[in-house]
C-alpha positions as CSV (number, residue, x, y, z in Angstrom):
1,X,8.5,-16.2,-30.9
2,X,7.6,-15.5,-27.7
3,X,10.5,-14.4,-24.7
4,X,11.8,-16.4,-21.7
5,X,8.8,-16.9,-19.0
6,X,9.7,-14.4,-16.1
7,X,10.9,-16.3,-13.1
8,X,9.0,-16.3,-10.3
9,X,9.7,-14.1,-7.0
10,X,10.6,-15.2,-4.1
11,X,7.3,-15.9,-2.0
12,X,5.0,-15.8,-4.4
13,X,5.2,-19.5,-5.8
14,X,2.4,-21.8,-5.9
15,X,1.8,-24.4,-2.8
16,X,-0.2,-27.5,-1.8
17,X,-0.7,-28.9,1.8
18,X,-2.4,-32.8,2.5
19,X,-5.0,-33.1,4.6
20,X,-5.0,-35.5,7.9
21,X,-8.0,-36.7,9.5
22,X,-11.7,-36.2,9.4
23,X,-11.1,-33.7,7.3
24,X,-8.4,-34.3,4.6
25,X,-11.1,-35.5,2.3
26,X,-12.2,-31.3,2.3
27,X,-10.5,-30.0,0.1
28,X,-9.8,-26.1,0.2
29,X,-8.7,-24.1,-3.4
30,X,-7.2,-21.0,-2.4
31,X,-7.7,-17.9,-5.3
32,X,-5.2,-14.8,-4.7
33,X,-5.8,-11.9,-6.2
34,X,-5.4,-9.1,-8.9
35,X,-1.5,-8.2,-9.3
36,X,-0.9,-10.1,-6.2
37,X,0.3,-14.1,-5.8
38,X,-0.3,-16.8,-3.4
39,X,1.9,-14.9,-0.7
40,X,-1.5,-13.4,0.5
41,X,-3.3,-16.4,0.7
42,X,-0.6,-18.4,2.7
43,X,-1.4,-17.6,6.4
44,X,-5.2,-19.0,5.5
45,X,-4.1,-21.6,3.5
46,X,-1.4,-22.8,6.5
47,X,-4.6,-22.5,9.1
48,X,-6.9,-24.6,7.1
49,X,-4.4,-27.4,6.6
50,X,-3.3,-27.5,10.3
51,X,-7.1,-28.3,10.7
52,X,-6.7,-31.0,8.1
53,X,-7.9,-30.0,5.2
54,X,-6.6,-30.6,1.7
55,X,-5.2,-26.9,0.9
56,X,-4.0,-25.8,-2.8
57,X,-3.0,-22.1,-4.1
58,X,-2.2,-21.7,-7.8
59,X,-0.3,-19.2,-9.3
60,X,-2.6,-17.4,-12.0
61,X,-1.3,-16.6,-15.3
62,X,1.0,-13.2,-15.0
63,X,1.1,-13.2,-11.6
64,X,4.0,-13.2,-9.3
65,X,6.4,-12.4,-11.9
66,X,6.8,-8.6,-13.4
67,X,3.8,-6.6,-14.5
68,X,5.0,-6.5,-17.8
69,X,4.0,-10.3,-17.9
70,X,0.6,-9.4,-16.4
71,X,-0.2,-7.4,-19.0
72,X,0.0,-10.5,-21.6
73,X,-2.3,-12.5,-19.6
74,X,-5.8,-12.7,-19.9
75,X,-9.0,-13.3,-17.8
76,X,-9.9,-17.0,-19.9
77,X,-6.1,-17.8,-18.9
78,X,-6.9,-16.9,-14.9
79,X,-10.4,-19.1,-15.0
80,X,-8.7,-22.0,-17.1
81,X,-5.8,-22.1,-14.0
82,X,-8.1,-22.2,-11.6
83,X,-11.0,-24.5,-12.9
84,X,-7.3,-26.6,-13.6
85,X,-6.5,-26.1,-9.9
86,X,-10.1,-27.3,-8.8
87,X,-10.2,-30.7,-10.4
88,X,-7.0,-31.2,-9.5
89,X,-7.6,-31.0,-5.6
90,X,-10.9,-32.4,-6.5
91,X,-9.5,-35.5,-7.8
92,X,-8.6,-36.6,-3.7
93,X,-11.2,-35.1,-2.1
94,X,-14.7,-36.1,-1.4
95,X,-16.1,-32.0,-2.1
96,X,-14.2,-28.7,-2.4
97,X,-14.6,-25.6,-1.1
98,X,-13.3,-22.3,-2.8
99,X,-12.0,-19.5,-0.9
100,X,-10.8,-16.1,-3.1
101,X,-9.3,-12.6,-2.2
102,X,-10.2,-9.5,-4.3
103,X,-10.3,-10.9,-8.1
104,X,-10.0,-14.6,-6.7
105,X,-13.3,-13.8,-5.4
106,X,-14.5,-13.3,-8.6
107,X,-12.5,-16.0,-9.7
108,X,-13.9,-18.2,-7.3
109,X,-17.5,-17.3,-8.2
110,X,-17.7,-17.0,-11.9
111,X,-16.5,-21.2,-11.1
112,X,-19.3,-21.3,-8.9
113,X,-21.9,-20.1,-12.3
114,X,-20.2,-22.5,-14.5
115,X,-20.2,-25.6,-12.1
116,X,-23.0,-25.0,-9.7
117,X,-23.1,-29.0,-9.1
118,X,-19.3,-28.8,-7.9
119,X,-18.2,-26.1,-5.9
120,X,-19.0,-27.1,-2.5
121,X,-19.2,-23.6,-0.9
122,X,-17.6,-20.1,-1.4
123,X,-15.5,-18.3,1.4
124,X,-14.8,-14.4,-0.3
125,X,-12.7,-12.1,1.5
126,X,-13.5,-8.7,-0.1
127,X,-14.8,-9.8,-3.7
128,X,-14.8,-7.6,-6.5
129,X,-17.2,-7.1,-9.1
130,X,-17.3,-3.7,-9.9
131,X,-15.2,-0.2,-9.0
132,X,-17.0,3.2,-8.9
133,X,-13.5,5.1,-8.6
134,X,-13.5,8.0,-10.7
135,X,-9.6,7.2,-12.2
136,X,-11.5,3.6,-13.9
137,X,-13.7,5.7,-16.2
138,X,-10.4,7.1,-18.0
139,X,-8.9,3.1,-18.2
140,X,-10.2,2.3,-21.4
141,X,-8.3,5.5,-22.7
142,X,-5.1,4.6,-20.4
143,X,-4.3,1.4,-21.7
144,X,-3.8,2.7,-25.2
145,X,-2.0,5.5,-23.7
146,X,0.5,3.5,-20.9
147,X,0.8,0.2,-20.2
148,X,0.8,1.2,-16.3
149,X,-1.0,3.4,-13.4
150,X,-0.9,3.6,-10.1
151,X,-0.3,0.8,-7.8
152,X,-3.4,-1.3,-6.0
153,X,-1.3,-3.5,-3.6
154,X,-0.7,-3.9,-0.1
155,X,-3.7,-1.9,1.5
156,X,-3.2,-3.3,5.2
157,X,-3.9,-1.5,8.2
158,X,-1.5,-3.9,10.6
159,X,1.5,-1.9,10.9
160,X,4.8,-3.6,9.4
161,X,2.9,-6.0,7.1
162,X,3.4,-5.6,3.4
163,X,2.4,-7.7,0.5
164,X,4.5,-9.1,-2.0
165,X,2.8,-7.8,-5.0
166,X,3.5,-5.5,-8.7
167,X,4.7,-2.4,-8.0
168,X,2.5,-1.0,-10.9
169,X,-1.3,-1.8,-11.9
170,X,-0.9,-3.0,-15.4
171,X,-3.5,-1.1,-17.2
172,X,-4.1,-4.2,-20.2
173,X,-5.0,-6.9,-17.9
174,X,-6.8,-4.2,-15.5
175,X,-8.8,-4.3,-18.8
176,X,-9.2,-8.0,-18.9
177,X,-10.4,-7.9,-15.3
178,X,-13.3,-5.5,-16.1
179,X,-14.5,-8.0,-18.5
180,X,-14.2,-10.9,-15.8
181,X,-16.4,-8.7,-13.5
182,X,-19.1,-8.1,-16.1
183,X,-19.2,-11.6,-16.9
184,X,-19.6,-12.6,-13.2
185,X,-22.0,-10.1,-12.5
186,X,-24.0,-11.0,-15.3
187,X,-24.4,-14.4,-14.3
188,X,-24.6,-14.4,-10.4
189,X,-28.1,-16.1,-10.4
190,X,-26.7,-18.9,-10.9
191,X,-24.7,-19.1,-7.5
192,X,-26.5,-21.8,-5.6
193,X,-23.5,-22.9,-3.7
194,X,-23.4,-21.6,0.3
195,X,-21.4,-18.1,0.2
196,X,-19.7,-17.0,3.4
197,X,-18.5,-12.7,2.3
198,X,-15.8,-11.6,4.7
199,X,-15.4,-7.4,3.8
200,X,-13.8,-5.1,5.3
201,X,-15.6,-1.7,6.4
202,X,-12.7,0.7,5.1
203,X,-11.2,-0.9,2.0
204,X,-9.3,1.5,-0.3
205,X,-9.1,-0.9,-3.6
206,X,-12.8,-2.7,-3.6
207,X,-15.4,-0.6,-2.3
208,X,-17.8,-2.5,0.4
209,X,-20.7,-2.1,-2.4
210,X,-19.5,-5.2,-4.0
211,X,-20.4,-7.7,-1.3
212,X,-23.8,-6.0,-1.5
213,X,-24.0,-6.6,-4.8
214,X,-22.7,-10.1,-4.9
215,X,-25.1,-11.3,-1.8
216,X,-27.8,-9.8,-3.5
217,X,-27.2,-11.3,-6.6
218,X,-26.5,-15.1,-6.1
219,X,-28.8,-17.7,-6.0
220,X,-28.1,-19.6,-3.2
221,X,-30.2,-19.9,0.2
222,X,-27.3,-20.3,2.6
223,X,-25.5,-17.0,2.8
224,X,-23.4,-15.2,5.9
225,X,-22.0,-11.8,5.9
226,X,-19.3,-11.2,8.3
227,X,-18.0,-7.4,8.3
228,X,-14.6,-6.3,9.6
229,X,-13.9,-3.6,11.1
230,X,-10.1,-3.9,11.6
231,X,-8.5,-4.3,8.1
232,X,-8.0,-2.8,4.9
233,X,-8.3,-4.7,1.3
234,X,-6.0,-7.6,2.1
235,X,-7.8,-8.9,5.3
236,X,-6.3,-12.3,5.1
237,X,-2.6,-10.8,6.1
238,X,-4.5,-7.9,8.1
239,X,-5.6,-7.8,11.9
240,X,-8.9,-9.6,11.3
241,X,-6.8,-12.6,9.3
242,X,-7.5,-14.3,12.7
243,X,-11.1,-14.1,12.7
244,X,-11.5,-15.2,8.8
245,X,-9.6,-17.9,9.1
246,X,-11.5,-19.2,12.3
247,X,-14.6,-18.5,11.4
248,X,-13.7,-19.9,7.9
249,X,-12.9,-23.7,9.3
250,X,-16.2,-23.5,11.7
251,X,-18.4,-22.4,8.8
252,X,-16.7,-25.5,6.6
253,X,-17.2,-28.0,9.4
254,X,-21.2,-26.7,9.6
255,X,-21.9,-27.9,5.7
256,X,-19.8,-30.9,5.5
257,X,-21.9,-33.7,6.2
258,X,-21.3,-36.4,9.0
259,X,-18.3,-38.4,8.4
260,X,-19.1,-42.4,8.7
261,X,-16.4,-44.3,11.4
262,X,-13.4,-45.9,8.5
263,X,-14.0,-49.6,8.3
264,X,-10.9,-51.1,10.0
């Protein structure tokens, strides 16, 4: 029988904010990412409902608890939680928008390929799809070998900020990522959603190559690039957060269409 599920730390729990006004019937579905919980995402997600949107975060499957629980999760358990997440929010709002971080980018658009008539737009803040680090070639080996490796998390270049997030990269799910990516990849043509990319110039976990590869993949006619030059991997908790999550509310606001007056 399986153990006790792992509590969950401090910070990295799950949250939902209404909407108010014009906007609470856009709703935003926040996707953190790999090894990391909806701590990262919470700045964004507290920006985008004091502008009245709908706001949710979900904690993925083995995240936000030990590593050890990360490594008994699996990629169909991460895009089950989130597609769960999305008709949820969907259910009060009028269109939803997904916004994701590192793997919730690629969360965020393998949705995108499987419900092209749903997915209102895509806001990605340095997307992953692929790695060309040396170390990755020897993973299939290492997760036989140990069920850990080096650490991913916290990559910020604003002094004093760190990111709740596992300690250790665990090396089984790291495996069960790489087959999320390949999955994605494979079917980026059918993207037809708007896609906003937000990467950052010096990223030390998700090389800049990825946005290239994910613009140049989908098939959608509205797409924006927006680089950053002042932040690392986790942008959204980095000195550009400001400028995503500005530029992330005007870009919603441009493709939601003209709300009618509410009948008194």
């Amino acid at each position: 029988m399986p153990g006790p599920t792992p509590a969950v730390l401090a910070g990295a729990e799950p949250f939902d904010f209404p909407g108010r006004g014009a906007d609470a019937r856009t709703g935003v579905l926040l996707v953190h990412g790999f090894t990391g919980n909806p701590m990262s995402m919470r700045p964004w997600g507290e920006h985008l409902a004091a502008e009245g949107f709908t706001v949710r975060c979900p904690l993925l499957p083995g995240h936000g608890t030990t590593w050890q629980d990360c490594n008994t999760s699996t990629h169909e358990q991460w895009t089950t939680a989130v597609e769960r997440a999305f008709d949820e929010l969907r259910a009060g709002c009028d269109r939803v928008f997904v916004a994701g971080l590192s793997m919730g980018g690629t969360l965020a658009t393998r949705l995108a390929e499987v419900r092209p008539d749903d997915v209102a737009g895509l806001l990605l803040v340095n997307p992953a799809l692929l790695t060309q680090r040396l170390d990755a070639k020897l993973l299939p080996l290492l997760s036989r070998l140990t069920p850990s490796w080096a650490p991913i998390a916290s990559d910020i270049k604003k002094a004093g900020v760190v990111e709740l997030a596992y300690p250790k990269l665990p090396t089984r799910a790291m495996m069960q990522l790489r087959a999320l990516w390949a999955l994605t990849r494979t079917d980026l043509g059918r993207v037809t959603a708007p896609v906003i990319v937000f990467h950052s110039a010096e990223d030390h976990v998700v090389e800049p190559v990825n946005s290239e590869v994910l613009l140049a993949g989908v098939g959608s006619s509205d797409t924006t690039e927006v680089l950053l030059e002042d932040s690392y991997h986790v942008a959204t908790l980095d000195n550009d957060a400001p400028r995503i999550f500005r530029g992330s509310v005007e870009w919603i606001r441009a493709r939601v269409p003209a709300t009618e007056p509410e009948t008194p």
